[in-house]
C-alpha positions as CSV (number, residue, x, y, z in Angstrom):
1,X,-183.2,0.5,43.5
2,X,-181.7,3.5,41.8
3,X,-179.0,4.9,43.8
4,X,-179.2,8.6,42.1
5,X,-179.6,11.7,44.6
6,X,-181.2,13.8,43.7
7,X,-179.6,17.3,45.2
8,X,-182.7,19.3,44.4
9,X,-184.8,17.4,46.6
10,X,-181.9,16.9,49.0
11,X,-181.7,21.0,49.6
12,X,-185.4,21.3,49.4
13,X,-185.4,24.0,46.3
14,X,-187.2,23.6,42.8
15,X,-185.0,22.4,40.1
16,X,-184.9,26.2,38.9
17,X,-183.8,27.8,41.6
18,X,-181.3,30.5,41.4
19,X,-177.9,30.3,43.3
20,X,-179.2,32.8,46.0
21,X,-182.3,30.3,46.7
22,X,-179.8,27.0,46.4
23,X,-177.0,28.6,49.1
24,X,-179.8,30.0,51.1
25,X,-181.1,26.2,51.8
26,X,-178.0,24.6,52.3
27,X,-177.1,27.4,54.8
28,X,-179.9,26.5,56.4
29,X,-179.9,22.9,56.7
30,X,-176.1,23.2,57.5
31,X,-177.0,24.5,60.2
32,X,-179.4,22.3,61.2
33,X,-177.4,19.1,60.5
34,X,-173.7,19.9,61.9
35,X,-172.6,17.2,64.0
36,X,-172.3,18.7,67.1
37,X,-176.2,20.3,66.8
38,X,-177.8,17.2,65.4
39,X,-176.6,14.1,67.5
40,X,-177.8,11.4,65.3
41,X,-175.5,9.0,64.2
42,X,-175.9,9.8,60.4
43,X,-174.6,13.6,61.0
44,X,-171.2,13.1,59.6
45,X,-173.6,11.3,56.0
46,X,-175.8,14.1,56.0
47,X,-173.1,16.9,56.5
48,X,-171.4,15.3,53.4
49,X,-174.5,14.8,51.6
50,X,-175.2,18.3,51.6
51,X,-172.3,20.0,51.1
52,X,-171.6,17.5,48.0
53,X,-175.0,18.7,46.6
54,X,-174.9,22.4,46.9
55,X,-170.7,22.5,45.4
56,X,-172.5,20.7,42.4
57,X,-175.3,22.6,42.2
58,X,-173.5,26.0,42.9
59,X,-170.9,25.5,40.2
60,X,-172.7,26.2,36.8
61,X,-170.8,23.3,34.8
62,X,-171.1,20.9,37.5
63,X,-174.6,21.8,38.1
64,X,-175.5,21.8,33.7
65,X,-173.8,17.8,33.7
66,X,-175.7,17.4,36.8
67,X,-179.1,18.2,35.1
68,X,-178.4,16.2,32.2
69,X,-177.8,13.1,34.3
70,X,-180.6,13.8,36.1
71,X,-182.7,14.3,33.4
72,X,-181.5,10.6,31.8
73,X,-182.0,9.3,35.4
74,X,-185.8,10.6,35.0
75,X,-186.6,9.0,31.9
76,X,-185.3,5.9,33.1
77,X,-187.0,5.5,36.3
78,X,-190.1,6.4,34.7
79,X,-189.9,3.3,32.1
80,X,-188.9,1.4,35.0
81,X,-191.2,2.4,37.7
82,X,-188.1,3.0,40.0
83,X,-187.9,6.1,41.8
84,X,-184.9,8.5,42.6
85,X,-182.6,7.3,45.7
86,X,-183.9,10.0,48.8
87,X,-181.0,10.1,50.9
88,X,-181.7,10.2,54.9
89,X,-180.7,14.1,55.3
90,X,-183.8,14.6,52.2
91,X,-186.7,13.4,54.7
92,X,-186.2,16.6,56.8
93,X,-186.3,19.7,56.7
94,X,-184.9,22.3,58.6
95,X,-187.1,24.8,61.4
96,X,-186.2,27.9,62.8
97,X,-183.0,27.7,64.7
98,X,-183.3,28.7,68.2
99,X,-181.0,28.5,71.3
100,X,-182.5,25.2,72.2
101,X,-181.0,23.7,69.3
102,X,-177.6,24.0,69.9
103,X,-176.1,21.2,72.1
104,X,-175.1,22.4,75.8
105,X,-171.8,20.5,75.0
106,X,-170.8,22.0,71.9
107,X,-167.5,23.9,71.8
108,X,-167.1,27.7,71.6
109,X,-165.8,27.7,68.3
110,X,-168.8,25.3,66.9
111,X,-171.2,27.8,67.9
112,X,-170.2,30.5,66.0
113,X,-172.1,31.7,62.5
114,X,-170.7,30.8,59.5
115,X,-171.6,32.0,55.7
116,X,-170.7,30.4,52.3
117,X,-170.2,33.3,49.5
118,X,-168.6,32.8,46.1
119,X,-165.8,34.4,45.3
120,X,-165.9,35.4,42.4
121,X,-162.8,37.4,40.7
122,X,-162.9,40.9,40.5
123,X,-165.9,41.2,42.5
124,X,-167.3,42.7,45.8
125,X,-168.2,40.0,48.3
126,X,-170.5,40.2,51.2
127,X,-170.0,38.1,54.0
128,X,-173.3,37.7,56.3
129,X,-172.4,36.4,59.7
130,X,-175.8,37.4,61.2
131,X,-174.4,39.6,63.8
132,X,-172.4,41.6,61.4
133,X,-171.7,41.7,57.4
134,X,-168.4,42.1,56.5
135,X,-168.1,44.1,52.5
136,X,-164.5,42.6,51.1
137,X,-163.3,44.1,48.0
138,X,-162.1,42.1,45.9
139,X,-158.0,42.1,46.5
140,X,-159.3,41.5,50.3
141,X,-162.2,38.9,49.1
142,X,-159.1,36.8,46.7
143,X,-156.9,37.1,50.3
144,X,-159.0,35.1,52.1
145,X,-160.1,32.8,49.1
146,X,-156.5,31.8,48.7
147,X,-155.1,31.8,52.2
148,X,-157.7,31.2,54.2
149,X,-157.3,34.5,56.2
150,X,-158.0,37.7,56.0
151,X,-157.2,40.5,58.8
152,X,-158.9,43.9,58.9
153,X,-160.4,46.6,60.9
154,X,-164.3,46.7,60.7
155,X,-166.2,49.9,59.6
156,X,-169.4,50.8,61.6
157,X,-172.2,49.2,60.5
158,X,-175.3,50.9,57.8
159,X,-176.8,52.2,60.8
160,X,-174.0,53.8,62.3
161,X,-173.8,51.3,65.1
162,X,-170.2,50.1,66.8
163,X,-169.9,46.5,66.8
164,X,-167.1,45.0,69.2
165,X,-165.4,41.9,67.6
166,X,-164.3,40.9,71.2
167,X,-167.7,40.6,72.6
168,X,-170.3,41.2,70.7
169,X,-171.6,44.5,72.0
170,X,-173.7,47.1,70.1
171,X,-173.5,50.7,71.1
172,X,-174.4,54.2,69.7
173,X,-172.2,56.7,71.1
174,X,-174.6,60.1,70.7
175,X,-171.2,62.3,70.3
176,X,-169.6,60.0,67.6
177,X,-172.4,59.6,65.3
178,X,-171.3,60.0,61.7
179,X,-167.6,60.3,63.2
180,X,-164.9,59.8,60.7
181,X,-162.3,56.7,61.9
182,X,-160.2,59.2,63.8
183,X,-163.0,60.1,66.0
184,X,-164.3,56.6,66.7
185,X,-164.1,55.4,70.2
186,X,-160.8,54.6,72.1
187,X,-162.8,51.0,73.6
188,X,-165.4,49.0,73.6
189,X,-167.9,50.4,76.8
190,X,-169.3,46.9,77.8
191,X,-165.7,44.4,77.8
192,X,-163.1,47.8,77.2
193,X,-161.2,46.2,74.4
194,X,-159.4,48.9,72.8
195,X,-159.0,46.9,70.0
196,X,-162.9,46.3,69.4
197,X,-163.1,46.8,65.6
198,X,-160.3,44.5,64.2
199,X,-161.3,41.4,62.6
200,X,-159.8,38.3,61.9
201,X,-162.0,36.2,58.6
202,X,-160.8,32.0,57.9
203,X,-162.0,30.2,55.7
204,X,-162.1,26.5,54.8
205,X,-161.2,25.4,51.7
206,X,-162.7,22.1,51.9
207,X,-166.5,23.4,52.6
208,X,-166.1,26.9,51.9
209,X,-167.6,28.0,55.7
210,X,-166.2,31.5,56.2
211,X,-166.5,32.7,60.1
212,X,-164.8,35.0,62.6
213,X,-162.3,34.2,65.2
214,X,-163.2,36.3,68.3
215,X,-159.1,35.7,69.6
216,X,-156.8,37.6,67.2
217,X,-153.5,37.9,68.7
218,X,-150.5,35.7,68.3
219,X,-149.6,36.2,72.2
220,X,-151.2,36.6,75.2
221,X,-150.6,40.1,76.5
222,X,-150.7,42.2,73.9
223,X,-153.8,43.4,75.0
224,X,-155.8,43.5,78.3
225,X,-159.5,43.9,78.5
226,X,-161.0,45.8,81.2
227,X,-159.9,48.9,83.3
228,X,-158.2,46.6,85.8
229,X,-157.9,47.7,90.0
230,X,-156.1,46.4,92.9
231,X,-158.7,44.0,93.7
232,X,-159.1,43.0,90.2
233,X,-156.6,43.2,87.3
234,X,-157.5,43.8,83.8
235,X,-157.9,40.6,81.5
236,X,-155.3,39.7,79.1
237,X,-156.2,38.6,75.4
238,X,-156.0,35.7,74.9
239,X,-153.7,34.1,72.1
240,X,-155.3,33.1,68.1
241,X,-156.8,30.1,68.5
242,X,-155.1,27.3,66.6
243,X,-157.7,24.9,64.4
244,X,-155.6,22.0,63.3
245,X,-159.2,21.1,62.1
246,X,-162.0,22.9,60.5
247,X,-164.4,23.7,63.2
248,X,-166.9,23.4,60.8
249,X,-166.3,20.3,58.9
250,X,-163.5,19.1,60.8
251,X,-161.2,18.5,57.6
252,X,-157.4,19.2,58.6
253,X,-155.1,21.1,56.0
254,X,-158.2,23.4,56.0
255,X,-156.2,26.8,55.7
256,X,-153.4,28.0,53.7
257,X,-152.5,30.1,56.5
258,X,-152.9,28.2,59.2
259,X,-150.9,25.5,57.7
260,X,-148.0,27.5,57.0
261,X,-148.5,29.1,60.7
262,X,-148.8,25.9,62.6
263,X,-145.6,24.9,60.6
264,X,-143.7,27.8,61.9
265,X,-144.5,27.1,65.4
266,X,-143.9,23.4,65.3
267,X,-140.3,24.6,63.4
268,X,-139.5,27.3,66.5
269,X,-141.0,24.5,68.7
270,X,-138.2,21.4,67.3
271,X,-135.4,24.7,67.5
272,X,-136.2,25.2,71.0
273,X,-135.9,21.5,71.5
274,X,-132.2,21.2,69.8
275,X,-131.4,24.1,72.0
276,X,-132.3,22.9,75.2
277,X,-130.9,19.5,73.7
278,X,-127.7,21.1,72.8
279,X,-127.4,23.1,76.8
280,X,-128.1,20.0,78.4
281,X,-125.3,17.7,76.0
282,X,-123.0,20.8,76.9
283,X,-123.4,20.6,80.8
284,X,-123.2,16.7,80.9
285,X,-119.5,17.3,78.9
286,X,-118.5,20.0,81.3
287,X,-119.2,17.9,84.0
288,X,-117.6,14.7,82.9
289,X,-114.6,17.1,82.5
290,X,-114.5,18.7,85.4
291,X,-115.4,15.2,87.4
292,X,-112.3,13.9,85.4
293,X,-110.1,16.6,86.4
294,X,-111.0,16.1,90.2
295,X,-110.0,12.3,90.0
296,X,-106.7,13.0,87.9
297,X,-105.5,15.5,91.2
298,X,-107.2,13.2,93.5
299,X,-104.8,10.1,92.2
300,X,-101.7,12.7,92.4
C-alpha cells in the first residue's frame, strides 16, 4: 500500500485552497483532536498528523515540493491501482465545538483558545482568540514570534466594549463611551481587578498556538482582586503560571522566554540553596568551636 498522506484530504480543504481556508481547517480540527478533548488513544498520531500537514501546506515552498510529489504520487497510484495512504485523523471531520466536548478533567490552561497566525515581517497581525482579537504591530508581532512573549495593555474592543483579561467580563460603561485611555475605568465591575486590560500573549514555537495567560504577575500580591471587608479579604493575584511544557502540544523548550525565565529561577533557586548550605556549614563550625573551647576549660 502507498504510504503517501495526503494533507489535503487530511485538513478536509480542496487542493486549491488559499492559506485562510487551509489554517481555518486545521484550527478547527485542532481543536477537535487535542489530547485532552479527544480521548482516543491515537490523539497524540492525529495531533501530529495535522499539525505536520498544515506547516507544509502553510509554507509556500514546502507546500509547491509538496504538490509536485503529490502529483508524482497520483500518477503512480493511478497506473497501479493503489490509492493514497488516509491516515486515521482523515476519516473524521470536525462538528461544532460545544461545552460538551471538552473533557470534565481537562486542566485550566488546556481549555483556553488558542490561534495560529503567520508572522510575517513588517506586517500587522491579528490574533483571534474568540473572546477577544488582539491587533500587534509588527515590532510587537516579531516580539512574540521570537521570544515567545509579548506583554501589553489591551485597547477596548471595535464596539467600544471593556474586556477584563482577569475574568472575562464584558461591560459598557454609559459615561466612558468613546473615553480616551485616561478616562477608562479604574477596575473591572464583575472580579475588581484594577489591572483588567493588561495582557500577557505566548507562543509556542514548536506548533505555533498563540494564547493568553489569564495570571500575569511574577509574585503573588502585587495585586488583590475584590474590594475586600472584615469578613472577607480581597483576593490576591496569583503568580505567572510556569509551562515547562506547551499546554498545547506539550513540547518543552517551547518559549524563548520562558526558558530563559525558568533558568533564572532555578539559578536564584541553587543560590538560595548554597546560602542556606553555607549558614548551616557556618553554625556546625561555630559550634564544634565553641563545644571545643568548653572541653579545653573543662580539662583545666
Amino acid at each position: 500500500m502507498n504510504d503517501f498522506s495526503d494533507y489535503y484530504t487530511l485538513l478536509g480543504v480542496a487542493a486549491d485552497a488559499p492559506p485562510g481556508a487551509i489554517k481555518a481547517a486545521f484550527k478547527k480540527l485542532a481543536l477537535q483532536y487535542h489530547p485532552d478533548v479527544y480521548k482516543g488513544s491515537d490523539a497524540h498520531e492525529r495531533m501530529r498528523l495535522l499539525l505536520r500537514a498544515y506547516q507544509t501546506l502553510n509554507d509556500p515552498a514546502a507546500r509547491r515540493q509538496y504538490d509536485a510529489s503529490r502529483s508524482e504520487q497520483s500518477t503512480a497510484s493511478s497506473r497501479s491501482g493503489d490509492a493514497y495512504y488516509t491516515p486515521p485523523a482523515s476519516r473524521y471531520r470536525a462538528g461544532k465545538r460545544g461545552q460538551a466536548d471538552v473533557s470534565p478533567g481537562a486542566r485550566r490552561d488546556r481549555q483556553r483558545h488558542y490561534d495560529f497566525p503567520d508572522f510575517l515581517p513588517g506586517q500587522l497581525v491579528i490574533v483571534d482568540l474568540i473572546n477577544i482579537d488582539y491587533k500587534l504591530a509588527p515590532d510587537e508581532a516579531q516580539t512574540l514570534a521570537k521570544q515567545g512573549l509579548l506583554r501589553g495593555i489591551a485597547p477596548e474592543t471595535d464596539a467600544h466594549m471593556y474586556y477584563c483579561h482577569r475574568c472575562h467580563h464584558r461591560w459598557q460603561p454609559a459615561a466612558t463611551r468613546g473615553a480616551t485611555r485616561s478616562q477608562m475605568p479604574r477596575s473591572c465591575p464583575n472580579c475588581h481587578a484594577t489591572d483588567w486590560p493588561e495582557y500577557l500573549l505566548l507562543r509556542c514555537i514548536h506548533c505555533t498556538a498563540v494564547f493568553e495567560s489569564e495570571q500575569i504577575r511574577y509574585e503573588v500580591g502585587s495585586y488583590a482582586y475584590g474590594k475586600g471587608s472584615p469578613t472577607e479579604p480581597a483576593r490576591l493575584c496569583p503568580p505567572y503560571e510556569l509551562f515547562p511544557l506547551c499546554p498545547y502540544c506539550n513540547t518543552a523548550h517551547w518559549s524563548p522566554a520562558e526558558e530563559t525565565r525558568v533558568g533564572e529561577l532555578r539559578q536564584r533557586a541553587q543560590q538560595r540553596s548554597m546560602v542556606l548550605r553555607f549558614a548551616w556549614i557556618t553554625v556546625a563550625m561555630l559550634a564544634i568551636v565553641l563545644l571545643g573551647m568548653v572541653v579545653v576549660n573543662f580539662l583545666h
